[in-house]
C-alpha beads as a LAMMPS data file, in Angstrom:
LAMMPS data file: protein, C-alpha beads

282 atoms
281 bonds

1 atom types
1 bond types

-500.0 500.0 xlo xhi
-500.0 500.0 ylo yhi
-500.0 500.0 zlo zhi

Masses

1 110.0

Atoms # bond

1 1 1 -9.535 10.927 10.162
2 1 1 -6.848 10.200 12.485
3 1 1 -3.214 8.646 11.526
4 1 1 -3.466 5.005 11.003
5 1 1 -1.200 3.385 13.347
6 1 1 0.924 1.377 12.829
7 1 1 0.068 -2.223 13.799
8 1 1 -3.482 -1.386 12.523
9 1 1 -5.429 -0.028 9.980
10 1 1 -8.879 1.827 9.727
11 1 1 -12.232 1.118 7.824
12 1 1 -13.423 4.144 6.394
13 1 1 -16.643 4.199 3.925
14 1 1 -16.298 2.988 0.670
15 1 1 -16.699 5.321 -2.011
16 1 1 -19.012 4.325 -4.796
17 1 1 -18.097 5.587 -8.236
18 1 1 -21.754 7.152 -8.562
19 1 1 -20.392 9.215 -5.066
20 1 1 -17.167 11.684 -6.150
21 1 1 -15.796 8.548 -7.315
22 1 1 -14.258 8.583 -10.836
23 1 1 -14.334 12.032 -11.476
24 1 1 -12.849 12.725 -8.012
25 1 1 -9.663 12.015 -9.121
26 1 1 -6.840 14.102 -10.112
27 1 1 -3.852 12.041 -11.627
28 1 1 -1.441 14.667 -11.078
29 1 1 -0.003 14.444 -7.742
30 1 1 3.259 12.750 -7.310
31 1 1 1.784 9.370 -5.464
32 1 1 -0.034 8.536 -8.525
33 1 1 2.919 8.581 -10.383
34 1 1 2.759 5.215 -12.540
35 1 1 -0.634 4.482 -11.958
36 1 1 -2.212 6.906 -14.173
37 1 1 -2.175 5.184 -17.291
38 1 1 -3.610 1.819 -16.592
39 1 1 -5.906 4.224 -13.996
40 1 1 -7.101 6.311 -16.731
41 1 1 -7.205 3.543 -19.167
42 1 1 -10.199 1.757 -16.708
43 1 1 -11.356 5.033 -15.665
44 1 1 -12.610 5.731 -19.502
45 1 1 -13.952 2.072 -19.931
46 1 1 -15.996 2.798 -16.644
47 1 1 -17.485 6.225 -17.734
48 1 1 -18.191 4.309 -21.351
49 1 1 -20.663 2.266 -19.740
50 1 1 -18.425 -0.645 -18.610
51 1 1 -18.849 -2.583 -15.508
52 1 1 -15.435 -2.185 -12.895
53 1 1 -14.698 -6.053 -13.997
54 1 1 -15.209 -5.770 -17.618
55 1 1 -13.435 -2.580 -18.039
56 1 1 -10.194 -4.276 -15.418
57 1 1 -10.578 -7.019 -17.590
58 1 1 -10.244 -5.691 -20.765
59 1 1 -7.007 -3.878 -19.597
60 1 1 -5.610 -7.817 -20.114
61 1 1 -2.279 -6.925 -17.732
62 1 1 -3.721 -8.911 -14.541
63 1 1 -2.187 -12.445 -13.980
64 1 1 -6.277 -12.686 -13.088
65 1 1 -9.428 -12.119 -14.153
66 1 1 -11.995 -10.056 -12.551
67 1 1 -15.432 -10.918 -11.943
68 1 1 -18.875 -9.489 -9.873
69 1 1 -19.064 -9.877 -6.274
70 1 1 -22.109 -11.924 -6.823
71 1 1 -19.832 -15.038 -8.035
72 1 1 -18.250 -15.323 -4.612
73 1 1 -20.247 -18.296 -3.229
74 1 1 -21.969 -17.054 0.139
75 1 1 -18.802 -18.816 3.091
76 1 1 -16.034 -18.887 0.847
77 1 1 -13.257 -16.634 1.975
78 1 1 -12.682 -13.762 -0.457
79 1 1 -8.832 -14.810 -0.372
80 1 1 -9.518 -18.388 -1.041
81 1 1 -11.687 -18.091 -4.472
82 1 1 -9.183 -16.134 -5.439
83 1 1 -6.475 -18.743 -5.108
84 1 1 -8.824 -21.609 -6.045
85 1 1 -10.647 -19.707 -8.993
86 1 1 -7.977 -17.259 -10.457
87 1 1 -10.508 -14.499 -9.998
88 1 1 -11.082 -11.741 -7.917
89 1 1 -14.656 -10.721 -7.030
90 1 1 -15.142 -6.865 -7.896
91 1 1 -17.544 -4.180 -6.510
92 1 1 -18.720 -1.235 -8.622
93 1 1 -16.569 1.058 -5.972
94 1 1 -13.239 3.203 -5.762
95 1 1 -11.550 0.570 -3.111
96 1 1 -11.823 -2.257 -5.768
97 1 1 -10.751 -0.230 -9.000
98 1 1 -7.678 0.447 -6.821
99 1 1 -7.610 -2.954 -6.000
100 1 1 -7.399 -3.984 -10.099
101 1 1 -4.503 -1.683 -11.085
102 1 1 -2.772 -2.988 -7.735
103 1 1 -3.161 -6.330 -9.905
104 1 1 -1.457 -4.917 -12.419
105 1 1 1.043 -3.035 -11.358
106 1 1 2.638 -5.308 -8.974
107 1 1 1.015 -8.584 -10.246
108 1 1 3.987 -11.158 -8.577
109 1 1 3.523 -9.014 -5.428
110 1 1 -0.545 -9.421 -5.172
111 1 1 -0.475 -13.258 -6.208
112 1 1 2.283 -13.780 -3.177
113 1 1 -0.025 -11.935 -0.504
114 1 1 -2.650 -14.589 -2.070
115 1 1 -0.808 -17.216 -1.570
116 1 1 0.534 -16.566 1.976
117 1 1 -3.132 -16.184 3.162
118 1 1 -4.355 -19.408 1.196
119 1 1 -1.710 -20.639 3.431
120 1 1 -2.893 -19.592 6.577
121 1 1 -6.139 -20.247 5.896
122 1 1 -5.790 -24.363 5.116
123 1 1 -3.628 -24.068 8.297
124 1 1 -6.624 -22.448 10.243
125 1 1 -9.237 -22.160 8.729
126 1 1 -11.132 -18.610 8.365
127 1 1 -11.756 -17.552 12.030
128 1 1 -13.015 -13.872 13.680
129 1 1 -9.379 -13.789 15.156
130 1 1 -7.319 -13.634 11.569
131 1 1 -3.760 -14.153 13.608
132 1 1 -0.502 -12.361 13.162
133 1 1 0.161 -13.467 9.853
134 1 1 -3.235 -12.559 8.073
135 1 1 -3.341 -9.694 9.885
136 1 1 -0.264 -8.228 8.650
137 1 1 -1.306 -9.568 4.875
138 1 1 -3.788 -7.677 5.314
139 1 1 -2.306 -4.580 6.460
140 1 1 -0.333 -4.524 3.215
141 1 1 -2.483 -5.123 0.808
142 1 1 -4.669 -2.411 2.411
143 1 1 -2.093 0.379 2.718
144 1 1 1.295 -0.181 2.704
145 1 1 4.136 1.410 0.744
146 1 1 7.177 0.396 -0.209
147 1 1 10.283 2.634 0.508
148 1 1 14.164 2.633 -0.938
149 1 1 16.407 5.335 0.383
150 1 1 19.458 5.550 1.890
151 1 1 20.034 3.751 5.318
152 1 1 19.749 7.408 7.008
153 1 1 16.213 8.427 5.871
154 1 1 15.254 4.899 7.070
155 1 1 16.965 5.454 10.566
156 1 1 15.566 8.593 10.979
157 1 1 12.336 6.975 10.218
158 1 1 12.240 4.081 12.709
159 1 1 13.114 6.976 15.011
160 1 1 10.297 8.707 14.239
161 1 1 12.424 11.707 14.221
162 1 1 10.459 13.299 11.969
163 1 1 12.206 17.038 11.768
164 1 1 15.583 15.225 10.946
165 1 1 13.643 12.621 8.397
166 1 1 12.006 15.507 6.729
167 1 1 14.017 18.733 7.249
168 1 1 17.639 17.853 8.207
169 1 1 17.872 14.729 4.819
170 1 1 15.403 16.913 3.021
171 1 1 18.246 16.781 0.098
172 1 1 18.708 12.938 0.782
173 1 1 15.136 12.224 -0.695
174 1 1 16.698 12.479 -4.165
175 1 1 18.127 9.279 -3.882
176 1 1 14.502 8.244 -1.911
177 1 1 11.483 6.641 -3.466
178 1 1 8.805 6.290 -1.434
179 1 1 6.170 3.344 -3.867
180 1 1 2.329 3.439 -3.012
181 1 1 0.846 -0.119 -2.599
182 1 1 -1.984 -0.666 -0.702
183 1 1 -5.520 0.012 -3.035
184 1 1 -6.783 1.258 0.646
185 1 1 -4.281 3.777 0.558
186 1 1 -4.638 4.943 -3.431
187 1 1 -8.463 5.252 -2.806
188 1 1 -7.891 7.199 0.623
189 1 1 -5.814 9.526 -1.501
190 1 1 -8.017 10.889 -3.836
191 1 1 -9.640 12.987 -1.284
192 1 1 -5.551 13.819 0.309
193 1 1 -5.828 14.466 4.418
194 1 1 -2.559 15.443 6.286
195 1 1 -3.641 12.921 8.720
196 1 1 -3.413 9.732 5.846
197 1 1 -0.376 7.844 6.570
198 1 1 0.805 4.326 4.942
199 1 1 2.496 1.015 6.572
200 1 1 5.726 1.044 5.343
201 1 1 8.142 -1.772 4.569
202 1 1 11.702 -1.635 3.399
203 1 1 12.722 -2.463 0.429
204 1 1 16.292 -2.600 -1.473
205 1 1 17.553 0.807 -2.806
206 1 1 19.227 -0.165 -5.598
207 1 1 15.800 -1.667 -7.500
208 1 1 15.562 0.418 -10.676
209 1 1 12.190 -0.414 -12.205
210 1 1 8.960 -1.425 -10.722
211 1 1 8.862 -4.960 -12.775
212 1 1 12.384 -5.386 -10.771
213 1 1 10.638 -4.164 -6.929
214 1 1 7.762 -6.225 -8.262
215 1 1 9.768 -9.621 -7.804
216 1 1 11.672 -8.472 -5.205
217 1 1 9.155 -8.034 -2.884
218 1 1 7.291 -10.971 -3.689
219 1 1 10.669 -13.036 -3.412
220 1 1 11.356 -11.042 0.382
221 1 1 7.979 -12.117 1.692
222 1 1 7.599 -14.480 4.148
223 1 1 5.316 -15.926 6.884
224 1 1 8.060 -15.001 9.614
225 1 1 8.839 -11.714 8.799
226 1 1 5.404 -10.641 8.426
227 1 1 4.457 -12.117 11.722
228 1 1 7.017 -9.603 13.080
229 1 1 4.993 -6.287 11.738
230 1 1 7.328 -5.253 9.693
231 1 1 5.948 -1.807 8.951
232 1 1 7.069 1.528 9.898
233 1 1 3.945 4.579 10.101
234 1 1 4.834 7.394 7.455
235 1 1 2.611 10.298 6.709
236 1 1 2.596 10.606 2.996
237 1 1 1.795 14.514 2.265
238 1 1 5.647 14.760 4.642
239 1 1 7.138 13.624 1.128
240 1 1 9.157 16.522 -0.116
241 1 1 7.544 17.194 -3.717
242 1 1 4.220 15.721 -2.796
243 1 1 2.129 18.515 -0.795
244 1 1 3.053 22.531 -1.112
245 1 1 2.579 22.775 2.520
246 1 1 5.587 20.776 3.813
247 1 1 7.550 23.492 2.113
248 1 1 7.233 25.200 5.260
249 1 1 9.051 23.210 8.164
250 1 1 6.485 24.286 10.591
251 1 1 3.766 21.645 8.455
252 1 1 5.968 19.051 10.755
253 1 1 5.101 20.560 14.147
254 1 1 1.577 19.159 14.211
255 1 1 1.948 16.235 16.797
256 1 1 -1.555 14.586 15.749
257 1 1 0.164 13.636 12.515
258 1 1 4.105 13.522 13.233
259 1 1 3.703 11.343 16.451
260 1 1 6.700 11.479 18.965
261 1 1 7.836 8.054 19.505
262 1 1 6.208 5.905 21.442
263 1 1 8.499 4.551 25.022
264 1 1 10.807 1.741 23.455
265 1 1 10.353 2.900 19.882
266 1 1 14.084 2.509 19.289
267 1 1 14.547 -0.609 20.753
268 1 1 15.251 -3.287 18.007
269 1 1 11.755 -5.130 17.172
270 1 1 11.645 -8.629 14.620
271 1 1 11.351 -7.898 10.992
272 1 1 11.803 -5.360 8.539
273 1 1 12.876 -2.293 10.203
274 1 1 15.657 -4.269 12.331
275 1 1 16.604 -6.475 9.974
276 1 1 19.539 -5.845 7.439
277 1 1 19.589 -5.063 3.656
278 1 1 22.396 -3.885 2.077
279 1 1 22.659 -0.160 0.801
280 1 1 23.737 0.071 -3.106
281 1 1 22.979 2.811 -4.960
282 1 1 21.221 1.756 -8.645

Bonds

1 1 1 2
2 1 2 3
3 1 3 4
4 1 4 5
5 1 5 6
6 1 6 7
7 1 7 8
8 1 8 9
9 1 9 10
10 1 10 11
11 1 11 12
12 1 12 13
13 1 13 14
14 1 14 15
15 1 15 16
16 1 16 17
17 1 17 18
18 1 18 19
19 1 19 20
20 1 20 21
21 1 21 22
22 1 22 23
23 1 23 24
24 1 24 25
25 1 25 26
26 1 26 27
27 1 27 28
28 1 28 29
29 1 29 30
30 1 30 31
31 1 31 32
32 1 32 33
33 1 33 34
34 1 34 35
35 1 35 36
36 1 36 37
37 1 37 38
38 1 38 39
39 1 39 40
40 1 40 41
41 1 41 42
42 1 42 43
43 1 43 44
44 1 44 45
45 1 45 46
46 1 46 47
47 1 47 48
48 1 48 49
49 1 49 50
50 1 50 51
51 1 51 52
52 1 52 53
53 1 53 54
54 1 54 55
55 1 55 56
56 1 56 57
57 1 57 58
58 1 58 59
59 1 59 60
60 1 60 61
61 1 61 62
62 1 62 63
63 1 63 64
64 1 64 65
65 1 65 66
66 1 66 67
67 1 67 68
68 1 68 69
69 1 69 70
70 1 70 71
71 1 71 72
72 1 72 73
73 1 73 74
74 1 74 75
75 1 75 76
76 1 76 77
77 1 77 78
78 1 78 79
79 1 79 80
80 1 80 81
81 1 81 82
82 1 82 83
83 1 83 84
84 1 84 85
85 1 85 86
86 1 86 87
87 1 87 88
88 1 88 89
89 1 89 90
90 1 90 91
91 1 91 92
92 1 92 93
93 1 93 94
94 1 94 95
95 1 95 96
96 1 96 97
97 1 97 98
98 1 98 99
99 1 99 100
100 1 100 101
101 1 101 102
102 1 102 103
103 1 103 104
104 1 104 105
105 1 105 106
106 1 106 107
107 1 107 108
108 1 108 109
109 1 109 110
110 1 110 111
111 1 111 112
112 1 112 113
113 1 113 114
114 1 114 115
115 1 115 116
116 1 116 117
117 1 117 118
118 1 118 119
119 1 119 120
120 1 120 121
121 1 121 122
122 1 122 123
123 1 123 124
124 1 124 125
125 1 125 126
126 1 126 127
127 1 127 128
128 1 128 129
129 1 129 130
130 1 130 131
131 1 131 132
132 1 132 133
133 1 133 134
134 1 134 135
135 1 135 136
136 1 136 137
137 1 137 138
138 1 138 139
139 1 139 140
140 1 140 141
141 1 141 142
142 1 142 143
143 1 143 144
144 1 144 145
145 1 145 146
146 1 146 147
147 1 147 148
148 1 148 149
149 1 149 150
150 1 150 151
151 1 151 152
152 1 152 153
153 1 153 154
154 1 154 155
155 1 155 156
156 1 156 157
157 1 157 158
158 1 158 159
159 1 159 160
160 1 160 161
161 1 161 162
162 1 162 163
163 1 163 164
164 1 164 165
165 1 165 166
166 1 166 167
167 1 167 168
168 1 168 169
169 1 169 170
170 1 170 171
171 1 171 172
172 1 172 173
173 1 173 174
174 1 174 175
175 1 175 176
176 1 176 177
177 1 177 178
178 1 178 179
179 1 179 180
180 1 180 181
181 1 181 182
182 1 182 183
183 1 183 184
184 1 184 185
185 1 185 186
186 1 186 187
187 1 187 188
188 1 188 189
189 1 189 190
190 1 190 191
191 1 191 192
192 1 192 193
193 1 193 194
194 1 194 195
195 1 195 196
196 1 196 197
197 1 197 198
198 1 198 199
199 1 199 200
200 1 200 201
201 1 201 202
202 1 202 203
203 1 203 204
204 1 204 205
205 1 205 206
206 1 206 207
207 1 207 208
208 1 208 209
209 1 209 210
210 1 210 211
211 1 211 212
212 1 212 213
213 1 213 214
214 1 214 215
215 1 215 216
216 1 216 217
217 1 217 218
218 1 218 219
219 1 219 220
220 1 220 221
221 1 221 222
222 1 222 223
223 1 223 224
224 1 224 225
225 1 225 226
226 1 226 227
227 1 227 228
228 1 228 229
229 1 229 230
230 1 230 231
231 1 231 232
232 1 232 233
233 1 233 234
234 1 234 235
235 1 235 236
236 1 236 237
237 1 237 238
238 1 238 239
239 1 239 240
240 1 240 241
241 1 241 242
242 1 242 243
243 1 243 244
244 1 244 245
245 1 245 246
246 1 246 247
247 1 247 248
248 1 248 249
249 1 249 250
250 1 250 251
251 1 251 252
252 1 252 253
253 1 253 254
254 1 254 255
255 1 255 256
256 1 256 257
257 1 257 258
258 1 258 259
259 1 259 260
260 1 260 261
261 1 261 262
262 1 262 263
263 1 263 264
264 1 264 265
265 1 265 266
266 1 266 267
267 1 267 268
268 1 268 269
269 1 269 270
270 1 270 271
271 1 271 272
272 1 272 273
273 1 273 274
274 1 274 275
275 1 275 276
276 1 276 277
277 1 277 278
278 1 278 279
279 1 279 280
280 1 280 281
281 1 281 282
């Protein structure tokens, strides 16, 4: 698997729960942090005998229910029943479990990504060329996360200076959180690659709870700014406290993974990483 770029993102096969699925997955590492108990809360429903929806549903913290694929009429845009219908249609797999406790855990966040592409849809109808504005929905949804640190660690970011973002403000991640999102990104996860990296977009340091980046984001997004790509490309294991191996500096020499910037990289670009939010610690 290569890195995911970042004005794109990658199918890779879906993993069916029969398939390492469920009992692939180890709740400890630090990106799972505050997933694990609505995760393991499903996860026993599921090996109970419950079907991915019923056992979602019977979690009761969605602001929708969840149903079977098969109720998605054959045309209607998956994004559209769930804006007409309140329901999302749900595959026995590991994408859409992660898609469920998404639901949950950032609930204002998923029904705003809903409606922006209900939006774009009744403006354009569902076409093979999606546009800038679905397309970057869709980008988040899939794998973004959401990061709140100090104004340096973002610089260094956007830089892609990844020795000085990692090594040099190494100590500077204690005031860091970096907040998995996209269910693409939580299922890719389970089975962790070097490679895997997630879509980044900024978000306000001072947030203190999830409820509270919950509304935020949902309040910050916008048609405009996501037709900017707003995203930044961030390898996840480079977290300090999230893979033994960046211990050692030298895990931030490979150049497949930590890309050198690309020619113009630190010229200003529309949307989140040129735009301005104010620094205050919580």
């Amino acid at each position: 698997m290569s890195a995911v770029p970042e004005d794109e993102t990658v199918p890779f096969p879906l993993t069916p729960l029969s398939e390492k699925g469920l009992a692939g997955i180890d709740w400890h590492p630090g990106w799972f942090d505050g997933w694990r108990t609505h995760g393991q809360g499903v996860q026993s429903l599921i090996v109970s005998g419950a079907t991915m929806a019923d056992a979602l549903n019977a979690r009761g913290c969605a602001p929708v229910s969840f149903v079977p694929q098969s109720d998605l009429p054959p045309g209607m845009a998956y994004e559209q029943f769930i804006f007409e219908r309140g329901s999302v249609p749900t595959r026995d797999n590991l994408h859409d479990f992660f898609n469920g406790l998404c639901w949950m855990r950032f609930p204002a966040t998923k029904q705003r990504l809903n409606q922006l592409q209900a939006a774009e849809i009744a403006c354009a109808g569902v076409t093979a060329l999606r546009g800038p504005v679905r397309d970057a929905l869709t980008v988040l949804d899939e794998n973004a996360a959401f990061l709140l640190a100090p104004p340096p660690v973002w610089d260094a970011l956007a830089a892609r200076d990844w020795r000085r973002l990692f090594v040099d403000l190494r100590p500077l991640w204690a005031e860091a959180q970096l907040v998995l999102f996209g269910h693409a990104l939580l299922e890719k996860l389970v089975h962790a690659r070097k490679p895997i990296t997630a879509h980044v977009y900024r978000a306000q340091p001072a947030i203190d709870s999830i409820a509270a980046l919950d509304a935020w984001v949902a309040d910050d997004l916008n048609a405009a700014t996501l037709a900017g790509k707003p995203f930044l490309p961030l390898p996840v294991l480079g977290v300090p406290g999230w893979w033994p191996g960046n211990e050692d500096v030298s895990f931030y020499d490979d150049r497949s993974v930590f890309r050198p910037p690309s020619q113009g990289v630190n010229q200003k670009k529309p949307g989140a990483p040129s735009r301005h939010i104010p620094y205050r610690k919580a």
